[in-house]
mmCIF entry with sequence, helices, sheets and N, C-alpha, C, O atoms, coordinates in Angstrom:
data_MODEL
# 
_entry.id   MODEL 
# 
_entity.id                         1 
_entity.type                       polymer 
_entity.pdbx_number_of_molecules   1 
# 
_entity_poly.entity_id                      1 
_entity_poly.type                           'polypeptide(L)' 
_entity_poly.nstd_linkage                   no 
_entity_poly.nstd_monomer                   no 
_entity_poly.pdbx_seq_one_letter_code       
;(UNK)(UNK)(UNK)(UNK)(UNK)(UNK)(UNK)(UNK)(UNK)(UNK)(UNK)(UNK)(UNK)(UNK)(UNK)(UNK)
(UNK)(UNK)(UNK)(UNK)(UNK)(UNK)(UNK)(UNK)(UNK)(UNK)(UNK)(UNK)(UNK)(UNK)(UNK)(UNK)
(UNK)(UNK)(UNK)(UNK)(UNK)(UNK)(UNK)(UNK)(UNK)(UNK)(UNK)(UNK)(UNK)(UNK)(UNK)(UNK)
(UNK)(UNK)(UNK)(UNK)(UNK)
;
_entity_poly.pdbx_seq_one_letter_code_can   XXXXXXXXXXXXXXXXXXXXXXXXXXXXXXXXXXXXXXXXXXXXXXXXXXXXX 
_entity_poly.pdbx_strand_id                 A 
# 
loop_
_entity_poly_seq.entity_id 
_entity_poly_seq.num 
_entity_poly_seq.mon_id 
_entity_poly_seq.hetero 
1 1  UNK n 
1 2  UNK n 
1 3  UNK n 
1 4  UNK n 
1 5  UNK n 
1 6  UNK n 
1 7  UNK n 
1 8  UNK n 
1 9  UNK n 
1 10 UNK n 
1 11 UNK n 
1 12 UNK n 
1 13 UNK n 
1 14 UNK n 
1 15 UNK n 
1 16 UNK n 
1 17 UNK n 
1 18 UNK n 
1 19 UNK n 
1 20 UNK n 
1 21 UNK n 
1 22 UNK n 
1 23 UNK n 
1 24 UNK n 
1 25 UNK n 
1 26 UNK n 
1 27 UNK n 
1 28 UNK n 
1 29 UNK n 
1 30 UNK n 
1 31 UNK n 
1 32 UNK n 
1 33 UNK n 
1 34 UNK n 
1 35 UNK n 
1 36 UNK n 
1 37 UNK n 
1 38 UNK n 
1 39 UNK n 
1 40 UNK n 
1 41 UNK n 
1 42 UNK n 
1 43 UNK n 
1 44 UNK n 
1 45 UNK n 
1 46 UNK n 
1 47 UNK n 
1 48 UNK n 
1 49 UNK n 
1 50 UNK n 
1 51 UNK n 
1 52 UNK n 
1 53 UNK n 
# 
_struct_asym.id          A 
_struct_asym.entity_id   1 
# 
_struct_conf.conf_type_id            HELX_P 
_struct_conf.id                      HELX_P1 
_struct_conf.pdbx_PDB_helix_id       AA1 
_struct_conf.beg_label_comp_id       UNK 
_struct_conf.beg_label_asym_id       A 
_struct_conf.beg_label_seq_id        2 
_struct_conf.pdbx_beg_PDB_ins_code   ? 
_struct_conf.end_label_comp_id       UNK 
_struct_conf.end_label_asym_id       A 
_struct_conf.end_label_seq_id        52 
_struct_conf.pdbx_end_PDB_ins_code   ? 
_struct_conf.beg_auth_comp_id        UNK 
_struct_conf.beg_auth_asym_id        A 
_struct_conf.beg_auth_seq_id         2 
_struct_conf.end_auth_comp_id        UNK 
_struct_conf.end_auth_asym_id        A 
_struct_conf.end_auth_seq_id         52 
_struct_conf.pdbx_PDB_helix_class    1 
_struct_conf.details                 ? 
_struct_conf.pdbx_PDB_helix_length   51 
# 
_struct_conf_type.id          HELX_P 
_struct_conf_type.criteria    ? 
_struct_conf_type.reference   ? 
# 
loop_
_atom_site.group_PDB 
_atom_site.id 
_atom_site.type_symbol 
_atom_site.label_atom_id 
_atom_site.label_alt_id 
_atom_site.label_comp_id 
_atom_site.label_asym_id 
_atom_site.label_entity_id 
_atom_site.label_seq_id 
_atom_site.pdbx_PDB_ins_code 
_atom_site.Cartn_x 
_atom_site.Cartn_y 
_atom_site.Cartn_z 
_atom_site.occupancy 
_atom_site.B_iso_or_equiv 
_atom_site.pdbx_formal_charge 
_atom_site.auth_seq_id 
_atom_site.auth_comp_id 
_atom_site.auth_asym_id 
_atom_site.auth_atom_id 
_atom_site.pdbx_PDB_model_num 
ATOM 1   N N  . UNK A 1 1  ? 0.828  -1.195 0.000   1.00 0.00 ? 1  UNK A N  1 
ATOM 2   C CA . UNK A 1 1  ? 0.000  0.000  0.000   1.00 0.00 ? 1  UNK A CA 1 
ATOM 3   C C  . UNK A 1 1  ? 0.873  1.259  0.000   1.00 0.00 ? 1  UNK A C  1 
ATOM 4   O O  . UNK A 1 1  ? 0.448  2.308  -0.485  1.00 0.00 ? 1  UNK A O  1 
ATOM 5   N N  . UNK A 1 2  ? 2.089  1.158  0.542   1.00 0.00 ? 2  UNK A N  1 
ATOM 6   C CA . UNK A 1 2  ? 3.004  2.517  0.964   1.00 0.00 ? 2  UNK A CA 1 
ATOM 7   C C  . UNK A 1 2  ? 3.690  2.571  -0.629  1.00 0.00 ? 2  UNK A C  1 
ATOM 8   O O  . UNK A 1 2  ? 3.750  3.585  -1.324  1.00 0.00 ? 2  UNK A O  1 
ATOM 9   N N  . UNK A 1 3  ? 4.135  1.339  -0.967  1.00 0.00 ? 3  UNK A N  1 
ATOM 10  C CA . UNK A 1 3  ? 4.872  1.246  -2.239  1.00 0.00 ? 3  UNK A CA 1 
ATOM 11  C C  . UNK A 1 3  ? 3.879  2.083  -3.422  1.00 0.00 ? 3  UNK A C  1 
ATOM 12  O O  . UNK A 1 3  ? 4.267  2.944  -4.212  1.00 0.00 ? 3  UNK A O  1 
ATOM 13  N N  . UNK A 1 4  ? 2.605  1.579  -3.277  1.00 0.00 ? 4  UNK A N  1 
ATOM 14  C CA . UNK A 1 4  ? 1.309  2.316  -4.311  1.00 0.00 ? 4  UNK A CA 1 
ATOM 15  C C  . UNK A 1 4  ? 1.312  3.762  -4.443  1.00 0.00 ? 4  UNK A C  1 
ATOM 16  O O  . UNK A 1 4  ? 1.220  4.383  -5.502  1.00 0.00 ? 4  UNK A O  1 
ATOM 17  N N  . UNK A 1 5  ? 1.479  4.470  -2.724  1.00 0.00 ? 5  UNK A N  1 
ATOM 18  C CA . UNK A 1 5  ? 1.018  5.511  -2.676  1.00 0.00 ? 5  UNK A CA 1 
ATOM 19  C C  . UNK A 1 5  ? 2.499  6.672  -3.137  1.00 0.00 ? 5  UNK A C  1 
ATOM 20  O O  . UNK A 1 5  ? 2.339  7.756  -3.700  1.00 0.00 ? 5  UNK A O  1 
ATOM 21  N N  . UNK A 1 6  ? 3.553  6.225  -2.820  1.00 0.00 ? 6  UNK A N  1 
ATOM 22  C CA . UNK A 1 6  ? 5.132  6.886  -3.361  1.00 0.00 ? 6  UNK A CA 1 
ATOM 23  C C  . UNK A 1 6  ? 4.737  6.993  -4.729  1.00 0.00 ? 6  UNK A C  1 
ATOM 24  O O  . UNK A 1 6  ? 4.566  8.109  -5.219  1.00 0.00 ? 6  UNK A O  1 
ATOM 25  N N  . UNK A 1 7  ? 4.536  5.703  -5.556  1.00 0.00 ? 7  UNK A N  1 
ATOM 26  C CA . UNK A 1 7  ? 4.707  5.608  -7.185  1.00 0.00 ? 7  UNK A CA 1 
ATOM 27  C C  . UNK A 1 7  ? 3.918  6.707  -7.625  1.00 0.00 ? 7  UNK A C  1 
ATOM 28  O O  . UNK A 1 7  ? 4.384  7.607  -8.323  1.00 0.00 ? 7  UNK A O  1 
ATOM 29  N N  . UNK A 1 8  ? 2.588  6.655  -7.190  1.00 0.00 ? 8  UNK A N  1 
ATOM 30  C CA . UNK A 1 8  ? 1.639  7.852  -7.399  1.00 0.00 ? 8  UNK A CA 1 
ATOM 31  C C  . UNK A 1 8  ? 2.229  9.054  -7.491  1.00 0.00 ? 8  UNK A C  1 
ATOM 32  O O  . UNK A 1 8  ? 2.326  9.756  -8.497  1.00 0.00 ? 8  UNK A O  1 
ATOM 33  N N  . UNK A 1 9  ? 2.853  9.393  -5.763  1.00 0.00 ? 9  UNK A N  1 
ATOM 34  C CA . UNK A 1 9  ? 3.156  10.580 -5.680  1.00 0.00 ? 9  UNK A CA 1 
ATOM 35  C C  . UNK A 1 9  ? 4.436  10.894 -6.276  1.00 0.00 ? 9  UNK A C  1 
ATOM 36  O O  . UNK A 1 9  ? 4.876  12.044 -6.257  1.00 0.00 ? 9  UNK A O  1 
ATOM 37  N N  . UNK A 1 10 ? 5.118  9.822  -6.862  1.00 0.00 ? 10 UNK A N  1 
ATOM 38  C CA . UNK A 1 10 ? 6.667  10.088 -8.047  1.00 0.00 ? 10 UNK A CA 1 
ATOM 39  C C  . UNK A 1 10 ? 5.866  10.417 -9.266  1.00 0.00 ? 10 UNK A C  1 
ATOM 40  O O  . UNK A 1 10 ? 6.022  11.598 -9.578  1.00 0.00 ? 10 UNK A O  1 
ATOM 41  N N  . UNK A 1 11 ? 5.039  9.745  -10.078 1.00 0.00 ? 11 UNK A N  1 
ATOM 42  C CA . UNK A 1 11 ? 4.212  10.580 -10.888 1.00 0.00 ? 11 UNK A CA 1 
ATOM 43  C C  . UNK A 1 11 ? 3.787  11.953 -11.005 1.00 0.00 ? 11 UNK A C  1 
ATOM 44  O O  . UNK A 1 11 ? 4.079  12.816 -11.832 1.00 0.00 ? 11 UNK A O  1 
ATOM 45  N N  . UNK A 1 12 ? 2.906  11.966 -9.822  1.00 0.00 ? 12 UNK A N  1 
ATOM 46  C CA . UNK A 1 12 ? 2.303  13.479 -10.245 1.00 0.00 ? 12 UNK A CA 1 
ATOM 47  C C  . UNK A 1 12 ? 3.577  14.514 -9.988  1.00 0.00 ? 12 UNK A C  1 
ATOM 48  O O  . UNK A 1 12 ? 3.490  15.671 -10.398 1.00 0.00 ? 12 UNK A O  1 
ATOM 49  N N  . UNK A 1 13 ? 4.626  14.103 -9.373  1.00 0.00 ? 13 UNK A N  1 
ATOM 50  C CA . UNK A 1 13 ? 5.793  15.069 -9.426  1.00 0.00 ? 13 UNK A CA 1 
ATOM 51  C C  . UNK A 1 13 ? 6.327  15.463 -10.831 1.00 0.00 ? 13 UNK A C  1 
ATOM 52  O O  . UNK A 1 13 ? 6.574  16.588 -11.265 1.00 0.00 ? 13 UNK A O  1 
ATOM 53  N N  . UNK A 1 14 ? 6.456  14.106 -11.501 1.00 0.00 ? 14 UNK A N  1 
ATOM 54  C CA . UNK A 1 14 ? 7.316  14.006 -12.370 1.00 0.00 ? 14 UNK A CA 1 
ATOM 55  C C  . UNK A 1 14 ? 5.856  15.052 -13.812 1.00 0.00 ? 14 UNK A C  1 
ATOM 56  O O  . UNK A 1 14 ? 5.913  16.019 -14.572 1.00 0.00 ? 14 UNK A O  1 
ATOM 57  N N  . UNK A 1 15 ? 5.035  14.239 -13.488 1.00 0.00 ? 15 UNK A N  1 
ATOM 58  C CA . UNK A 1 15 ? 3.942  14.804 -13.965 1.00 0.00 ? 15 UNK A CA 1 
ATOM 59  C C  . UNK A 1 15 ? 4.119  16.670 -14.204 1.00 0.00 ? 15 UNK A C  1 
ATOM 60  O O  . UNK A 1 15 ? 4.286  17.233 -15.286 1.00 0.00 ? 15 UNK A O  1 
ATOM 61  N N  . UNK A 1 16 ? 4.063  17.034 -13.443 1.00 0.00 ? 16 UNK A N  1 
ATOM 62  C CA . UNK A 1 16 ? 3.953  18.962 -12.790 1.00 0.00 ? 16 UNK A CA 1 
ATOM 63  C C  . UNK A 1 16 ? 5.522  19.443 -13.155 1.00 0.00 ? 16 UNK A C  1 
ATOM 64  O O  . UNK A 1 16 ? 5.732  20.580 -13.575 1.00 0.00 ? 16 UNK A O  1 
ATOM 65  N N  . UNK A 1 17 ? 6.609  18.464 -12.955 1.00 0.00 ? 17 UNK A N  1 
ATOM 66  C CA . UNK A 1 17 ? 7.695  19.126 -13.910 1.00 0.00 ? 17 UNK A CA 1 
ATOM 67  C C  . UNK A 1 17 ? 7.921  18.959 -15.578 1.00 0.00 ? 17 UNK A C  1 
ATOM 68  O O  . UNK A 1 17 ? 8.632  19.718 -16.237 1.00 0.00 ? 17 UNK A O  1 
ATOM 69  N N  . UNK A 1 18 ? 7.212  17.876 -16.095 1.00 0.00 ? 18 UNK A N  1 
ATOM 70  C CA . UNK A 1 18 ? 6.737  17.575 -17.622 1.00 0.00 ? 18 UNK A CA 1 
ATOM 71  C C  . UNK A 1 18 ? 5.950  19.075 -18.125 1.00 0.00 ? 18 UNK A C  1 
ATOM 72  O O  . UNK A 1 18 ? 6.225  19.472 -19.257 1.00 0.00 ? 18 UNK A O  1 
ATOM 73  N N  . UNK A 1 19 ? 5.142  19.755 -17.419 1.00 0.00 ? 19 UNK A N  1 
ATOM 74  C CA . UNK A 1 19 ? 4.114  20.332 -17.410 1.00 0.00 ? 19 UNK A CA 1 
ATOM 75  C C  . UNK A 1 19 ? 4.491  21.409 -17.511 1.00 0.00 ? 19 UNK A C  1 
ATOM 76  O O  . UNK A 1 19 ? 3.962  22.113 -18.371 1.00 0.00 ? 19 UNK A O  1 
ATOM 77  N N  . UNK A 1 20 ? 5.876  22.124 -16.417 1.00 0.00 ? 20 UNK A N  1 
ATOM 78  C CA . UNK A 1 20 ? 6.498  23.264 -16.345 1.00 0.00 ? 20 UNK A CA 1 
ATOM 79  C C  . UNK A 1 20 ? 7.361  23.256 -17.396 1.00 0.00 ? 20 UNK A C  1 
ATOM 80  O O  . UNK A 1 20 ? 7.792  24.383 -17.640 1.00 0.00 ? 20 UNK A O  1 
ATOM 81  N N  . UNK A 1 21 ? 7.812  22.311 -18.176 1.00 0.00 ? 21 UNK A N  1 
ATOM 82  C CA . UNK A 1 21 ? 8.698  22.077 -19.042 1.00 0.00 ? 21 UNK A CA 1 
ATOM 83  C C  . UNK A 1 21 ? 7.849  22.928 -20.343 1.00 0.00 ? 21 UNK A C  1 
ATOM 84  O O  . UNK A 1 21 ? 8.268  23.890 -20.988 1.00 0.00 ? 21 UNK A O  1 
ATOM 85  N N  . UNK A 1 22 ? 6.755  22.339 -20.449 1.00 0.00 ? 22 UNK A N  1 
ATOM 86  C CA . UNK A 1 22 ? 6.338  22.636 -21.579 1.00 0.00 ? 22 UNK A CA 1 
ATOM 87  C C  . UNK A 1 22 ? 5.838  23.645 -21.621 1.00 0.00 ? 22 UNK A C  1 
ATOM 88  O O  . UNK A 1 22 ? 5.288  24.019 -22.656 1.00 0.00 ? 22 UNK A O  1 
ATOM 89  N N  . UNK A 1 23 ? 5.873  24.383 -20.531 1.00 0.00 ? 23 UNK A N  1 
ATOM 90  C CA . UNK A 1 23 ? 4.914  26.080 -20.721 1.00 0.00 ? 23 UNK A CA 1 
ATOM 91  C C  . UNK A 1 23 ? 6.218  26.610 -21.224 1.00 0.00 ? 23 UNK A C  1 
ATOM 92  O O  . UNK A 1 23 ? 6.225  27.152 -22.329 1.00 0.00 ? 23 UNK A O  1 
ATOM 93  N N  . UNK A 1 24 ? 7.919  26.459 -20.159 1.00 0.00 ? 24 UNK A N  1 
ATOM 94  C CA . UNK A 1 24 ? 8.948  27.627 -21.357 1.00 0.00 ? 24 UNK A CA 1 
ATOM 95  C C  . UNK A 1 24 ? 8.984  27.206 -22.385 1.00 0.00 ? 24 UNK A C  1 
ATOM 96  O O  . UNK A 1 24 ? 9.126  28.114 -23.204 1.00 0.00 ? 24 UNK A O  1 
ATOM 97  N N  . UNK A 1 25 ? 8.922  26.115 -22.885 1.00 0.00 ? 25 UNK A N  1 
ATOM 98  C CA . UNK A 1 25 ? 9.247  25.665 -24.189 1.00 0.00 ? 25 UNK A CA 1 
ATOM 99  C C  . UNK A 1 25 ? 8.357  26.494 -25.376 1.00 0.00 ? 25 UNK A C  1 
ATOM 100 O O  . UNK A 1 25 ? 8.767  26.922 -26.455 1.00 0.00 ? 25 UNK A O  1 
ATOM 101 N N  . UNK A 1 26 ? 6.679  26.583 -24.658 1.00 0.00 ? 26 UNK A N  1 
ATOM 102 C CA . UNK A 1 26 ? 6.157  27.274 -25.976 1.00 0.00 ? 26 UNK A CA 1 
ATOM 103 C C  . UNK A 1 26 ? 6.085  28.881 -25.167 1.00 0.00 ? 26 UNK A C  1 
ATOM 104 O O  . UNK A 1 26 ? 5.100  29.587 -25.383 1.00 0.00 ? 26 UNK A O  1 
ATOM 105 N N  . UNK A 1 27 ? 7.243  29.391 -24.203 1.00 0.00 ? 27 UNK A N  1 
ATOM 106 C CA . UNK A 1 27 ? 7.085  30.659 -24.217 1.00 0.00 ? 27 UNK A CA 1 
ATOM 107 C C  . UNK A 1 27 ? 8.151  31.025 -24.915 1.00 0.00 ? 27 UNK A C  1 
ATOM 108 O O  . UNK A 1 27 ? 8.391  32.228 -25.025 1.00 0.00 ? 27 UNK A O  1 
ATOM 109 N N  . UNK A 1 28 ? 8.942  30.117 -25.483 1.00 0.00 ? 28 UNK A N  1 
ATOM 110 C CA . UNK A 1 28 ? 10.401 30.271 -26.115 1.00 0.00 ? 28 UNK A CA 1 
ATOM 111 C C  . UNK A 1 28 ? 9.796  30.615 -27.031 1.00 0.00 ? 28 UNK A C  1 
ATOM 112 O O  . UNK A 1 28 ? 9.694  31.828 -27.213 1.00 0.00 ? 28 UNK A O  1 
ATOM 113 N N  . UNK A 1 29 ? 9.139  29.652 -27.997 1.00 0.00 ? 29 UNK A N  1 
ATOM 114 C CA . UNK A 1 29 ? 8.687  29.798 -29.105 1.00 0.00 ? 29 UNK A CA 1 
ATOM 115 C C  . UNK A 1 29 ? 7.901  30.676 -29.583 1.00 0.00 ? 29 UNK A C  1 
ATOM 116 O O  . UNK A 1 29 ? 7.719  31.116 -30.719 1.00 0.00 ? 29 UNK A O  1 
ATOM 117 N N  . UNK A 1 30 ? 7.443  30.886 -28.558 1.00 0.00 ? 30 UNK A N  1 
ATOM 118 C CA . UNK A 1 30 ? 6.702  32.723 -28.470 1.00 0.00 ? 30 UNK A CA 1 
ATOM 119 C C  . UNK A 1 30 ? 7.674  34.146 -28.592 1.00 0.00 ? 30 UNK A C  1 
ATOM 120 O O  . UNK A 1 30 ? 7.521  35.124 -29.323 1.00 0.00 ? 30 UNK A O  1 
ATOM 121 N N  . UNK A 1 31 ? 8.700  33.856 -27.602 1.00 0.00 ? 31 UNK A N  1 
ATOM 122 C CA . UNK A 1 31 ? 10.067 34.986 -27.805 1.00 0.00 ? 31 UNK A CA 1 
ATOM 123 C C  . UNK A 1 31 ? 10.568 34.573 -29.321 1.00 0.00 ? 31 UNK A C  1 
ATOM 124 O O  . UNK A 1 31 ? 10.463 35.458 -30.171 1.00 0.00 ? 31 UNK A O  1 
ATOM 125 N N  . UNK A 1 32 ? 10.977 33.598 -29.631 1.00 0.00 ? 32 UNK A N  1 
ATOM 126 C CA . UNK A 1 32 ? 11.394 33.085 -31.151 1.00 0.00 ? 32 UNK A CA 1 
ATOM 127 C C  . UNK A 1 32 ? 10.676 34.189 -32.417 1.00 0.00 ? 32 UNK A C  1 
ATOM 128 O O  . UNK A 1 32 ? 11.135 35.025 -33.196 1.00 0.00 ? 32 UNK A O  1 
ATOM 129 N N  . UNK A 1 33 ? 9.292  33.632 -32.090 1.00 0.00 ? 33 UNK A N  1 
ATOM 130 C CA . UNK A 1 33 ? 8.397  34.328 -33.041 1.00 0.00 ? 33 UNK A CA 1 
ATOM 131 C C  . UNK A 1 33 ? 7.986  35.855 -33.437 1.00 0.00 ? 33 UNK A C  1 
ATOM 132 O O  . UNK A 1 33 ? 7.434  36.466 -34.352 1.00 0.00 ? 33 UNK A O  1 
ATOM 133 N N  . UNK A 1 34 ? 8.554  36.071 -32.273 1.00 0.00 ? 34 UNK A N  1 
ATOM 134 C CA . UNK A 1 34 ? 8.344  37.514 -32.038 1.00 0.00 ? 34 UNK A CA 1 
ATOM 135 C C  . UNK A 1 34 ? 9.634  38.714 -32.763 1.00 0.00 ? 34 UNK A C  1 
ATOM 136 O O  . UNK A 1 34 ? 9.665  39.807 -33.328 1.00 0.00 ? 34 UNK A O  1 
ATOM 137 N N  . UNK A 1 35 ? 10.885 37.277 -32.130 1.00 0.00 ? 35 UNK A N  1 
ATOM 138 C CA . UNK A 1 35 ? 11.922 38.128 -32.362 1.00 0.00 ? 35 UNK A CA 1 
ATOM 139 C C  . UNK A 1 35 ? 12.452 38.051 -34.356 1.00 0.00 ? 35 UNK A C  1 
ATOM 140 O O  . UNK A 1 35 ? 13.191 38.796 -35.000 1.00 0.00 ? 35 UNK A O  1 
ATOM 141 N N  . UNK A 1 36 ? 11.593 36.703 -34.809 1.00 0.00 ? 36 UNK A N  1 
ATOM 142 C CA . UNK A 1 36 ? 11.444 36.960 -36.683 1.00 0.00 ? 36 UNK A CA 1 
ATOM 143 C C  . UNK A 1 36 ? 10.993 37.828 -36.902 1.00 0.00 ? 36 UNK A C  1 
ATOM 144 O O  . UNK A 1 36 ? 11.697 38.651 -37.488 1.00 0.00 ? 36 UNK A O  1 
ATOM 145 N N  . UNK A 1 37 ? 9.567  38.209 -36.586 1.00 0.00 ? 37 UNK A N  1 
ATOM 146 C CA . UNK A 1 37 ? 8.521  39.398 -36.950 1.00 0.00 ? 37 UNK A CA 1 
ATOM 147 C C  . UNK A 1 37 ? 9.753  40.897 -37.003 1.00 0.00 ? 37 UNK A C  1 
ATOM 148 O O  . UNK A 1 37 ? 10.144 41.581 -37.949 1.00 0.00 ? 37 UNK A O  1 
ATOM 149 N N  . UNK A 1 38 ? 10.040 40.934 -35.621 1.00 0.00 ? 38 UNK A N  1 
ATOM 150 C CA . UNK A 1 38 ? 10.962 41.962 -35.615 1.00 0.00 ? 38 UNK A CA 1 
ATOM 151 C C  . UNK A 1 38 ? 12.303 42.111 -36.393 1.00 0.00 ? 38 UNK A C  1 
ATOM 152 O O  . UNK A 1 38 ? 12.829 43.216 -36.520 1.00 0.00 ? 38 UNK A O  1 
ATOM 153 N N  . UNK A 1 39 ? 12.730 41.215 -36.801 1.00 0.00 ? 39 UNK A N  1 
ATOM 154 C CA . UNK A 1 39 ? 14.300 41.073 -37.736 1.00 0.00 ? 39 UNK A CA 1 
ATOM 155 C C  . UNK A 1 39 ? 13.778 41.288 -39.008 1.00 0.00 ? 39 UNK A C  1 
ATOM 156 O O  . UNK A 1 39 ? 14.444 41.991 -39.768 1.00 0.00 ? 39 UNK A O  1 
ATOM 157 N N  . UNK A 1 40 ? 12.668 40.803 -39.411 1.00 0.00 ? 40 UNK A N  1 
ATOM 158 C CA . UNK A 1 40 ? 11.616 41.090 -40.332 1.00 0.00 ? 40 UNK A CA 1 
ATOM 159 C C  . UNK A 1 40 ? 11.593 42.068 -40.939 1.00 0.00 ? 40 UNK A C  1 
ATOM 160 O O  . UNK A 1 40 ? 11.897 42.374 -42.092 1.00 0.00 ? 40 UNK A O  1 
ATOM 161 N N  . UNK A 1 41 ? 11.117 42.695 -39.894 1.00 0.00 ? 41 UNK A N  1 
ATOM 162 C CA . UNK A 1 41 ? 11.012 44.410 -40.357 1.00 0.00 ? 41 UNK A CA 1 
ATOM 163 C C  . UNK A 1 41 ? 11.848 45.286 -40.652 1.00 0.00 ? 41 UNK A C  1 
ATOM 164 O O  . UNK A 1 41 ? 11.675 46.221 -41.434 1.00 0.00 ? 41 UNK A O  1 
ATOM 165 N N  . UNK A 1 42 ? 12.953 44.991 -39.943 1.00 0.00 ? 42 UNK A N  1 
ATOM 166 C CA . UNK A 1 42 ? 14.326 45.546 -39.877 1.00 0.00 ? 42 UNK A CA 1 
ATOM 167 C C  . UNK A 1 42 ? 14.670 45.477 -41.357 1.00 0.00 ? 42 UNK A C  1 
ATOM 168 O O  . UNK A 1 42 ? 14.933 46.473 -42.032 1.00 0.00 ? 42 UNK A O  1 
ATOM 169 N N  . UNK A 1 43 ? 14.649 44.307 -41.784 1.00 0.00 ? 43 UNK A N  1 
ATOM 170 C CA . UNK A 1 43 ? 14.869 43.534 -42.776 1.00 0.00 ? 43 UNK A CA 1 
ATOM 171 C C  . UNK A 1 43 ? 14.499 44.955 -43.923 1.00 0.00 ? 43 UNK A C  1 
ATOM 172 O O  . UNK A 1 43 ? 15.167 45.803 -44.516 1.00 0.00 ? 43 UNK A O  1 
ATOM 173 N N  . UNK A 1 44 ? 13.021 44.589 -43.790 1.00 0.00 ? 44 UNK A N  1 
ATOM 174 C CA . UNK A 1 44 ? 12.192 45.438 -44.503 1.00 0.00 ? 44 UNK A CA 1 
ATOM 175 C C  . UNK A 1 44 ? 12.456 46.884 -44.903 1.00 0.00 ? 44 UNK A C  1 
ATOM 176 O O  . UNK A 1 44 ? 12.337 47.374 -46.026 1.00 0.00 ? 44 UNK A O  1 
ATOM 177 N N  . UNK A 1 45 ? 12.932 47.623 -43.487 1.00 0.00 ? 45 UNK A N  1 
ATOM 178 C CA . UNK A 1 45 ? 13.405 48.804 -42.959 1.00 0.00 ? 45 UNK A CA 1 
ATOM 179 C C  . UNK A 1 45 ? 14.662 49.053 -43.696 1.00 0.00 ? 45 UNK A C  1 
ATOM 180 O O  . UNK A 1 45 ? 14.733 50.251 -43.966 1.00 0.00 ? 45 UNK A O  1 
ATOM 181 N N  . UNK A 1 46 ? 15.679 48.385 -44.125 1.00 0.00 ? 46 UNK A N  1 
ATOM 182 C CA . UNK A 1 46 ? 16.788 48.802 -44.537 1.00 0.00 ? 46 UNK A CA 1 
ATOM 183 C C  . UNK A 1 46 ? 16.792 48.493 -45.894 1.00 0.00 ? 46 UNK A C  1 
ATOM 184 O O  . UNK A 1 46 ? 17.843 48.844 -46.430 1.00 0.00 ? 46 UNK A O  1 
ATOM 185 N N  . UNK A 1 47 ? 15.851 47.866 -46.774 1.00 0.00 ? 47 UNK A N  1 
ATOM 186 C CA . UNK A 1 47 ? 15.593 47.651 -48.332 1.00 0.00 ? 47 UNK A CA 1 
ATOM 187 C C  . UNK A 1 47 ? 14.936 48.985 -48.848 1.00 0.00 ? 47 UNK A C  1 
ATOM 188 O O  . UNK A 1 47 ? 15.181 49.404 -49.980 1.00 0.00 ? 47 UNK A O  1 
ATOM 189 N N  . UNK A 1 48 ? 13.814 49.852 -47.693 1.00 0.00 ? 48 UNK A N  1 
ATOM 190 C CA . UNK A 1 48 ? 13.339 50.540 -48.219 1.00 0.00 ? 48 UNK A CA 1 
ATOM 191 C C  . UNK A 1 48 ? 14.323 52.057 -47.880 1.00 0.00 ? 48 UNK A C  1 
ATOM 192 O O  . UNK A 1 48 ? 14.212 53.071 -48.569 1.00 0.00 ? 48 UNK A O  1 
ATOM 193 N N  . UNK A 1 49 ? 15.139 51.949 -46.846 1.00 0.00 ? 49 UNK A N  1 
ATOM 194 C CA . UNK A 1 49 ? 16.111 52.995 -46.685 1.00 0.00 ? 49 UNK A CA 1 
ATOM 195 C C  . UNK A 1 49 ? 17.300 53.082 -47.963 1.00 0.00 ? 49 UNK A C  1 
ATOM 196 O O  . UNK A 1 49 ? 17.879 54.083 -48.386 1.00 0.00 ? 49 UNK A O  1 
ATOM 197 N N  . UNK A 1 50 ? 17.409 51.820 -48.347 1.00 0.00 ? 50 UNK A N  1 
ATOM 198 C CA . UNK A 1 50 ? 18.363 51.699 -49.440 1.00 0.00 ? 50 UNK A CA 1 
ATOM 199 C C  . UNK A 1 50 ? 17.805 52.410 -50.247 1.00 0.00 ? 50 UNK A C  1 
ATOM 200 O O  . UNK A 1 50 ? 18.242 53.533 -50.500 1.00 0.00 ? 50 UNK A O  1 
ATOM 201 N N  . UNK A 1 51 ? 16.584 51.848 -50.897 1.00 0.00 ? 51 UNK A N  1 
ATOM 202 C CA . UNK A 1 51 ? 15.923 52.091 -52.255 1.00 0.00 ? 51 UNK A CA 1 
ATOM 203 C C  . UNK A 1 51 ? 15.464 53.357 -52.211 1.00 0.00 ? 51 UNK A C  1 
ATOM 204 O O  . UNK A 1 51 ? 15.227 53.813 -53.330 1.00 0.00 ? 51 UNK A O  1 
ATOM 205 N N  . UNK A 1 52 ? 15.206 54.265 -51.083 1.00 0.00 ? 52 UNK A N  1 
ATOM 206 C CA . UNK A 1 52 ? 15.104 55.427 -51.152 1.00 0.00 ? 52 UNK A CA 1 
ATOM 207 C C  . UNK A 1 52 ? 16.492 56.244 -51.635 1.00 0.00 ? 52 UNK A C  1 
ATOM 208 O O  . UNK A 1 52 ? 16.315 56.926 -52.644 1.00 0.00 ? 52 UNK A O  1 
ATOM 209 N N  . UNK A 1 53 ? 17.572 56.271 -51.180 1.00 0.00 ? 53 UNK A N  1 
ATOM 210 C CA . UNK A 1 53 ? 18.499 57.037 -51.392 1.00 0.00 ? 53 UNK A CA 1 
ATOM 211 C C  . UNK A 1 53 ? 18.779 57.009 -52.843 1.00 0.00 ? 53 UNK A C  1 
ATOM 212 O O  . UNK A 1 53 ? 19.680 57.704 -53.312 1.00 0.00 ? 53 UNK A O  1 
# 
């Protein structure tokens, strides 16, 4: 019964750090995405600074 109730509670541990794992992972991918959009523009920003002069 003691052996049952550890395994459980090694789960839901392991469980809740699986869990925390995956929220930075897609907040990375959120900073990632954000930081294309922005290089992006830059991008954008210095074709049309060129083509102006």
């Amino acid at each position: 019964m003691m052996a049952k109730k550890l395994t459980v509670g090694a789960a839901l541990v392991l469980t809740v750090f699986a869990l925390s794992s995956c929220g930075n992972t897609i907040r990375g991918v959120g900073q990632d995405a954000a930081n294309t959009v922005d290089a992006t523009q830059n991008a954008a920003n210095n074709v049309d600074s060129a083509a102006s002069r």
